[in-house]
C-alpha positions as CSV (number, residue, x, y, z in Angstrom):
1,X,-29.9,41.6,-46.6
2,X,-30.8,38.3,-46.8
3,X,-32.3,36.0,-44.2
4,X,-29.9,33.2,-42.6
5,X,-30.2,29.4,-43.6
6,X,-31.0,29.1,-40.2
7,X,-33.6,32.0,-39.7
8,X,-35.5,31.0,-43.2
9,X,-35.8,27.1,-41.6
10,X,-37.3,28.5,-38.2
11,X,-39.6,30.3,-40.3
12,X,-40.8,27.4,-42.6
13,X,-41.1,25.2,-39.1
14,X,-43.5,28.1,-38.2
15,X,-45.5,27.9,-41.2
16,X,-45.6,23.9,-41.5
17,X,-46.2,23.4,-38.1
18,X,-43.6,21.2,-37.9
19,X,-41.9,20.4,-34.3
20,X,-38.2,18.9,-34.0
21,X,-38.2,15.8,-31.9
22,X,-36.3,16.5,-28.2
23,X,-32.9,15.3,-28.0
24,X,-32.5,12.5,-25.3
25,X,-30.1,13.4,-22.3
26,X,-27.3,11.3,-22.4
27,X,-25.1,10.9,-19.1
28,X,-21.5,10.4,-19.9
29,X,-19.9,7.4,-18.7
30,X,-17.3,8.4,-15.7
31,X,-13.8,8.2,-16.6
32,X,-11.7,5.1,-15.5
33,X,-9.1,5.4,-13.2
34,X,-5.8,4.6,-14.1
35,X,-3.8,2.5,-12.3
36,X,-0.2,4.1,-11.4
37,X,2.6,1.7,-10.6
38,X,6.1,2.0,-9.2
39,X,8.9,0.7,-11.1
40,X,9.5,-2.0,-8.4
41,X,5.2,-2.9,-8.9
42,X,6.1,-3.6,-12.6
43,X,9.4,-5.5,-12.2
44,X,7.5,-8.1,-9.9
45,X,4.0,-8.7,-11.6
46,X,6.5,-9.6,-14.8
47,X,8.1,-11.9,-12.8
48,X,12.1,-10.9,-13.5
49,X,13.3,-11.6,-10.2
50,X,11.7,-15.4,-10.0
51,X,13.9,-18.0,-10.0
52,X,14.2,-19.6,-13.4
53,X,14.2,-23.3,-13.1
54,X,15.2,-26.0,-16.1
55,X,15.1,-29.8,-16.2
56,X,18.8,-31.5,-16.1
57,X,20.6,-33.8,-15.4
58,X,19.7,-35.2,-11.5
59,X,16.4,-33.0,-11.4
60,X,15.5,-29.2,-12.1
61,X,18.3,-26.7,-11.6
62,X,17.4,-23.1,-10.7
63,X,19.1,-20.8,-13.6
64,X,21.6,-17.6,-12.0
């Protein structure tokens, strides 16, 4: 049978004298955190229930 690709390259490495460079360590970056916000968090950072105001006649009038 034979040899693997893999066997017949560890035995020209051996013959060669050829050494593989060391793979660096790399540290994986830690996950973000997700913010988790409630329905009522969401409806007041977009601002829905601020009163709306528009110029008019004898000033600004707030919109209902």
């Amino acid at each position: 049978m034979n040899p693997t690709l893999k066997d017949q390259l560890k035995e020209w490495e051996k013959k060669n004298s050829f050494h593989r460079p060391k793979k660096k360590h790399v540290e994986k970056k830690p996950a973000k955190k997700t913010e988790k916000l409630s329905k009522s968090d969401l409806i007041y950072l977009m601002g829905t229930n601020m009163p709306v105001y528009r110029r008019g006649k004898g000033g600004a009038f707030r919109q209902r």
